[in-house]
N, C-alpha and C positions, 0 to 999 in steps of 0.2 A: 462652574465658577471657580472663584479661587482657595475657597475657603471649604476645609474638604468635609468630607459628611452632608452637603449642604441639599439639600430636596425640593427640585423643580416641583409645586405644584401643577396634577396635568391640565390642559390647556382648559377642556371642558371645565372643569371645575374653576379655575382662574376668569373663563368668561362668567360664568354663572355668577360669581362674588362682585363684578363689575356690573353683572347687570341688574344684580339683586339691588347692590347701592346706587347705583341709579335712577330705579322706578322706587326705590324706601323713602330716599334721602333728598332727590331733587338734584338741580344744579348745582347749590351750592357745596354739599355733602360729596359730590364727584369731584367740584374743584377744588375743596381740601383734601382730598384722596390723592390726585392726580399731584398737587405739589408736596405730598408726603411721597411717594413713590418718584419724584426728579430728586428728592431730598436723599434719597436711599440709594440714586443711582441709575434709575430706570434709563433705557437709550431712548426711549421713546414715548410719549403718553398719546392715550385716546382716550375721549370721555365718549360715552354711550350715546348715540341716538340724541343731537340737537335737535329740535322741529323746526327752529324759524334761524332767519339767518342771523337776529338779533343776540341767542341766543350763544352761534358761533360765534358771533363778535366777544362777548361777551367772556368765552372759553378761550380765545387769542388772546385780550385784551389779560385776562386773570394770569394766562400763561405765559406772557409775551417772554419772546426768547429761549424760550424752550421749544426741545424739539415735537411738533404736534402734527399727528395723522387723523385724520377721518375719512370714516368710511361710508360711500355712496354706493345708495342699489335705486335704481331705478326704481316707483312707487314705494320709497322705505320712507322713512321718517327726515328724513336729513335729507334738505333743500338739493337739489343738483345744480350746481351754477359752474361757471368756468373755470377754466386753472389762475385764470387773474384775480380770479375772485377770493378763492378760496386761499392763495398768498396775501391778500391783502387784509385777509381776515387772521392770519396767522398761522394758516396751515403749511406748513414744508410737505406732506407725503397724503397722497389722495389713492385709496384703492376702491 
């Protein structure tokens, strides 16, 4: 980054704080996470593990216009629907 001395935490540990606040705090506690981190600068947000599509609406709608990824695995927790789908829910980046 540009600010020098500055200490990537490693990834492992960055998922783990994500996933911890997540299963702690619920959806809401992720979505004020997730707009404290577009506040800070973030290029990208992902909130943990939606289950229902209501849920991703929900994460689009709180986010809206910011940049948003989620992530689908086959029998994971997070619905798998189309790429129309998942733009029109708010998602820009599907891996």
């Amino acid at each position: 980054g540009h600010t020098p001395g500055r200490r990537v935490v490693p990834l492992q540990e960055a998922a783990a704080r994500i996933r911890v606040a997540a299963e702690e705090h619920g959806l809401d506690e992720a979505l004020r996470r997730a707009e404290a981190f577009a506040s800070a600068g973030a290029d990208i947000l992902f909130v943990e593990a939606p289950e229902t599509e209501a849920e991703m609406e929900r994460v689009g709608e709180a986010l809206a216009g910011l940049p948003l990824l989620v992530n689908v695995v086959e029998g994971g927790k997070t619905p798998v629907l189309s790429r129309q789908r998942y733009v029109e829910l708010g998602y820009q980046v599907a891996i």
